[in-house]
C-alpha positions in Angstrom: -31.0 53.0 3.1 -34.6 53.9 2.5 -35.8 56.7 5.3 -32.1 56.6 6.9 -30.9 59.8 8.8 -27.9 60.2 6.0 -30.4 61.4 3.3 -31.5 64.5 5.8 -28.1 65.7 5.1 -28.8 66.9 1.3 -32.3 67.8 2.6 -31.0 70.3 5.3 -27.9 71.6 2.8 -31.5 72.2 0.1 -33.1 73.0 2.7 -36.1 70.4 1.1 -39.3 71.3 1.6 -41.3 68.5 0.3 -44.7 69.0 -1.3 -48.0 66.5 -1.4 -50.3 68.4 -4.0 -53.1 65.8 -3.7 -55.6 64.4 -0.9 -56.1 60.7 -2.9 -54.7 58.5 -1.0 -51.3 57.0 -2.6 -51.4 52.9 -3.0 -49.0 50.8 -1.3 -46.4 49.6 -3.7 -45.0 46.4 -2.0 -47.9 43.8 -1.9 -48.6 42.2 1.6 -50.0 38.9 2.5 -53.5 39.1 2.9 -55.3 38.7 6.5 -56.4 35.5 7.2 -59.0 36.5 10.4 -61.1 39.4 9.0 -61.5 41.8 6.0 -58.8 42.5 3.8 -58.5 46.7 3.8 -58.6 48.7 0.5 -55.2 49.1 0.3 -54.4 45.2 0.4 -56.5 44.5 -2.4 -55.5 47.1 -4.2 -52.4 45.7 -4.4 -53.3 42.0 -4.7 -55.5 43.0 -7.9 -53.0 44.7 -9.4 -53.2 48.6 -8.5 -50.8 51.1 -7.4 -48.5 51.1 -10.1 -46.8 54.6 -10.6 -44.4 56.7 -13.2 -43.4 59.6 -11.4 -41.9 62.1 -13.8 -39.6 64.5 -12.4 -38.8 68.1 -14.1 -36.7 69.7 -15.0 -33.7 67.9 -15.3 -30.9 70.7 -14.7 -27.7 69.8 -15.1 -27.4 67.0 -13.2 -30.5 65.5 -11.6 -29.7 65.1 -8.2 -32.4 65.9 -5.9 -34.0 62.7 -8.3 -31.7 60.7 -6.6 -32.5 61.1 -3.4 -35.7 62.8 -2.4 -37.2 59.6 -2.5 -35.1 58.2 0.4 -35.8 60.7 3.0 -37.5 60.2 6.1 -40.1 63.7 4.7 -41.2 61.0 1.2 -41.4 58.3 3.8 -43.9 60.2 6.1 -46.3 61.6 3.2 -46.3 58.9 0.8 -45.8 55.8 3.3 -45.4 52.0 1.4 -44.8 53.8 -2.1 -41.1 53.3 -2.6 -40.0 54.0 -6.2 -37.2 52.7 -8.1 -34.6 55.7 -9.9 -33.6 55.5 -13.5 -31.2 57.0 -15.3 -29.3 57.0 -18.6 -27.7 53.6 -19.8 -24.3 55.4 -20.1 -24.0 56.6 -16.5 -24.2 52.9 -15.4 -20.7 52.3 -17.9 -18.9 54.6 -15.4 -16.4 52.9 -13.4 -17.6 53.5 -9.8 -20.4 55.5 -10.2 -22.0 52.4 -12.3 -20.9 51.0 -8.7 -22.4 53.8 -6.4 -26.0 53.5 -8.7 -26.5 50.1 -8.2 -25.5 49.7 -4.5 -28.5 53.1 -4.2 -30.8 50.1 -6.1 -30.3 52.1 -9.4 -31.8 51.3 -12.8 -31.5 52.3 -16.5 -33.7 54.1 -18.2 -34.1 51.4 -20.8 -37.7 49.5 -22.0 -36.2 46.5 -20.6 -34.8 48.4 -17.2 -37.9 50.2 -16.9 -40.6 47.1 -17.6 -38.7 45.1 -14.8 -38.4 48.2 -12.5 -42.1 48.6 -12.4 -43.0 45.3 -12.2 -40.6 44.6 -9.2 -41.1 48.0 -7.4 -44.4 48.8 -8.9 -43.4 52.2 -8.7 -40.4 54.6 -10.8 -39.2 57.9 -11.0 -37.6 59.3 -14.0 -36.6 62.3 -15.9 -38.6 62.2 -18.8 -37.0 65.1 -20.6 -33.7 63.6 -20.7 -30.1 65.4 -21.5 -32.2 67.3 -24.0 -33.8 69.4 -21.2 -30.1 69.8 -19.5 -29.5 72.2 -22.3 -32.1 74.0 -21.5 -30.4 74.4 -18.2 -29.1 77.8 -16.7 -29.2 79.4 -13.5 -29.5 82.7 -14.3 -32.3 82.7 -16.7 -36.0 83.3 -15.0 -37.4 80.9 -17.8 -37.5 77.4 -17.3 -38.0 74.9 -20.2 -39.3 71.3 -20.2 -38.3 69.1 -22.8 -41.7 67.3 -24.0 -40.9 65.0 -27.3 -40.0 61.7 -25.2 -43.0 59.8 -24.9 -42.0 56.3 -24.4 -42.9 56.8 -20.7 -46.2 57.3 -22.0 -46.6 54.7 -24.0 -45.4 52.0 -20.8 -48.5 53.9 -18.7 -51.1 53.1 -20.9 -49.7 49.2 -21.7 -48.9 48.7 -18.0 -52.0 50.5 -16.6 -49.4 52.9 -14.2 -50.4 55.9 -12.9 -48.5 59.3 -14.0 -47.4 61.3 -11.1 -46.4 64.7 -12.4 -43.3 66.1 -10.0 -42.0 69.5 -10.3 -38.9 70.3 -8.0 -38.3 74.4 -7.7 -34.3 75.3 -7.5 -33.1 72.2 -9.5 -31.8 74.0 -12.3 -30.3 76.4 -9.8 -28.4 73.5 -8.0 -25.7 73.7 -10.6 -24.7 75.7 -13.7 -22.4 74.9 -16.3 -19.8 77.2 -19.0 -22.0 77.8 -22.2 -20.5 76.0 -24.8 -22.0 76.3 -28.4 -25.4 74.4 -28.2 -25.0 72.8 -32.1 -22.3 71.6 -30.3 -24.0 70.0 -27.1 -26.8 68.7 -29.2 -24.4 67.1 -31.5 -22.4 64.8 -28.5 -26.3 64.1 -27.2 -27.3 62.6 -30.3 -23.8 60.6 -30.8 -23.0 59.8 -27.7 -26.3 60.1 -25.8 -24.3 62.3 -23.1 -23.0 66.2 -23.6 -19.7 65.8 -22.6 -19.2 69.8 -23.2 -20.0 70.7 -19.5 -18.1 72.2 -16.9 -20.1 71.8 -13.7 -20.4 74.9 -11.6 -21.4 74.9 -8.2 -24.6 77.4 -8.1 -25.9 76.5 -4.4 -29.9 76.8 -4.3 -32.8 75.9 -2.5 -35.6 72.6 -3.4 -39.1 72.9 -2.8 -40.5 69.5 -4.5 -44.0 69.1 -5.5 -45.9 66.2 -6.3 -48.6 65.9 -8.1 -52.3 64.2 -8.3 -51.8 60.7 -10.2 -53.2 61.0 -13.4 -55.6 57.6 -14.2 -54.2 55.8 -17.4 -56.5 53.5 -19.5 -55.3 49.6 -20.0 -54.5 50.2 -24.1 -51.7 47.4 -25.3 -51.6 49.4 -28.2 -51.8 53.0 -27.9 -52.4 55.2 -30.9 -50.5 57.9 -31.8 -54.1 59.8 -31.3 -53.8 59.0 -27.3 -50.7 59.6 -26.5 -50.8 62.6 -28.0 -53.7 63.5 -25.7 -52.0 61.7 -22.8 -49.1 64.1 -23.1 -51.0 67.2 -23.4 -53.0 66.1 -19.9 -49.6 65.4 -18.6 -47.0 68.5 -19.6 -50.7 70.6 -18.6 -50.6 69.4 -14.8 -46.7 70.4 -14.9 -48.1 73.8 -15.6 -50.6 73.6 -13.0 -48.5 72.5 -10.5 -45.4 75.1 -11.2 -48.2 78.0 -11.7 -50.0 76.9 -8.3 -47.1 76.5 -6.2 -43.9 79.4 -7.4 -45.2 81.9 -5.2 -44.3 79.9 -2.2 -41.5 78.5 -3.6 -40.1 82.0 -4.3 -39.8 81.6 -8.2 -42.9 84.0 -8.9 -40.8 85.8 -11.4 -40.4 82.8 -13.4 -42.0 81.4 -16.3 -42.0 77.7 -17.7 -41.8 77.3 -21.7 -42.4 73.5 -22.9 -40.6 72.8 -25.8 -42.2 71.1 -28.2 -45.4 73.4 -27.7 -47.8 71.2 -26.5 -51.4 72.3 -26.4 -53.4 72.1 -22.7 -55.8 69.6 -21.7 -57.9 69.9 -18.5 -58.4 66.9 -16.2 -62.2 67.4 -16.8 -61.3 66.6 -20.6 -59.1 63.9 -19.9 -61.9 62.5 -17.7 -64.0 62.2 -20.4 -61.6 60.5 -22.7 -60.9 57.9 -19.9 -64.6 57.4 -19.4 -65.1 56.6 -22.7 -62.1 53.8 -23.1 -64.0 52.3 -19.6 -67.7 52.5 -21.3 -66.0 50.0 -24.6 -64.2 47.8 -21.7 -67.3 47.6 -19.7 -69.1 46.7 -23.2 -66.5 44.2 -23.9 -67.0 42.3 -20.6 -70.8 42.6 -20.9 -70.1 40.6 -24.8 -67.5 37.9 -23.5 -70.2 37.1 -20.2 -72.7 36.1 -22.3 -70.5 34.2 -25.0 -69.4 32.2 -22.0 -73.0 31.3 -20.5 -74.1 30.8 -23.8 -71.8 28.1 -24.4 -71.8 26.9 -20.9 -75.2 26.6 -20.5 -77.7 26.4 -17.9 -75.6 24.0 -15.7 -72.9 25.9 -16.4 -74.5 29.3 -15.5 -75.6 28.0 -12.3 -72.0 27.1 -11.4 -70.7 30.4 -12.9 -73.3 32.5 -10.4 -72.3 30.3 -7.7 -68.3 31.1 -8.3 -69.6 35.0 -8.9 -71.3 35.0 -5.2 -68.3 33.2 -3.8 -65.8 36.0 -4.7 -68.2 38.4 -3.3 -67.9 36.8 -0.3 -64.6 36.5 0.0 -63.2 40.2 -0.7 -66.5 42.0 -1.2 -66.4 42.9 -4.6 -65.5 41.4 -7.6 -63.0 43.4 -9.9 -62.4 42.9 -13.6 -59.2 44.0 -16.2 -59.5 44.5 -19.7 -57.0 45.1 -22.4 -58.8 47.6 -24.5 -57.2 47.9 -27.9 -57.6 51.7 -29.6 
């Protein structure tokens, strides 16, 4: 299904206009046998060494997240983010649906679950999700100018920093005006979410709309197995600030320059340049920590054992042109 014809249905009805807000260059997700007569090509070790892992999180959720489901799958995704094919996820309890637990699955479907999500990434190397859940449906409503993000789920977080993924910050203009619903009382709504984990107090309106979908630069995650509260704090300050940046930079075109984007929980901003310097700093006490476990290891191997060491060290070289090394750095 991936890049068929069928998915430029919903993206003529939107009317889609599909976004790439970044130059870098996007790391094939599938990994491919390596070349046997010449030079393997960035891209191919990349992939072989473990990068090009990606969390795309995609705001706001609106009512019913639908353009989620299927921007991915359109010949447009396919032409500006070739090889990089992520994997959907979505509530536990939409997959205990008879027939549309049927119609996810069959669309290669996932839940939103550690377990879902762990073995989506590893398998796909790439997911999209909705990270602020049926909490930011609430928020939801057509006819307001304000738009609110839902920021108090950070378990996404927490997988990018343990799996070393990428965060791809997505923003899709005219989601929440893709459908509306009848405003029951929200104690009410928040009280099914919390129960049930679904608000089954909606009465889905038809509100029409167009999409304009931007995405994001990837924002580089440290390897941390165990993340303190400290860094995920400024992790989701970096993340729900390149939201900003990307809604700011791109309403005018996308015709929502009247409106405004509130993130509740307040979350304070972070520049990239700041978040720079925090990741430099986590690779400075991983480039300490391979410098200390190298010499441990010739100490104990020895001379002899150095030799052989160097002459494994100028093999690799050879054979991909660099040597690359991963570290676990615990904060």
């Amino acid at each position: 299904l991936v890049g068929h014809g069928f998915f430029n249905l919903p993206a003529r009805y939107f009317q889609l206009r599909l976004i790439r807000d970044c130059k870098e260059t996007f790391m094939p997700t599938a990994a491919e046998p390596l070349p046997t007569d010449g030079a393997p090509t960035e891209a191919q070790l990349e992939t072989q060494l473990g990068g090009g892992k990606y969390i795309f999180g995609f705001h706001p959720h609106g009512i019913v997240p639908m353009t989620c489901g299927w921007v991915h799958m359109t010949p447009q995704w396919q032409q500006l983010f070739p090889g990089v094919q992520p994997v959907p996820l979505v509530s536990s309890i939409m997959h205990t649906i008879p027939l549309m637990r049927d119609v996810l699955q069959w669309c290669g479907v996932c839940e939103v679950t550690k377990t879902g999500f762990l073995q989506s990434l590893e398998r796909a190397r790439a997911v999209l999700l909705v990270p602020g859940g049926q909490q930011e449906m609430l928020f939801s409503n057509s006819g307001s100018t304000c738009i609110k993000l839902y920021s108090a789920h950070c378990g996404f977080l927490r997988i990018a920093l343990q799996t070393r993924s990428d965060l791809v910050p997505v923003f899709a203009f005219g989601e929440t005006q893709i459908l509306d619903n009848l405003n029951f009382p929200i104690t009410w709504q928040r009280w099914f979410v919390k129960k049930m984990r679904i608000n089954v107090l909606v009465y889905v309106l038809g509100g029409g709309g167009l999409v304009s979908v931007v995405v994001g630069k990837p924002i580089k995650v440290p390897a941390v197995d165990q993340p303190s509260a400290e860094l995920l704090v400024l992790l989701q300050r970096r993340y729900f600030t390149a939201i900003q940046e990307l809604f700011d930079k791109h309403k005018d075109e996308a015709g929502h320059a009247t409106h405004t984007l509130e993130v509740e929980p307040d979350v304070e901003p972070l520049t990239h340049k700041e978040w720079e310097a925090i990741l430099a700093s986590y690779a400075d006490r991983a480039s300490g920590y391979v410098v200390w476990l190298m010499g441990d290891v010739l100490l104990f191997l020895g001379d002899g054992g150095g030799r052989v060491l160097g002459h494994m060290y100028h093999s690799q070289l050879k054979l991909t042109g660099r040597i690359r090394w991963r570290c676990v750095v615990t904060h």
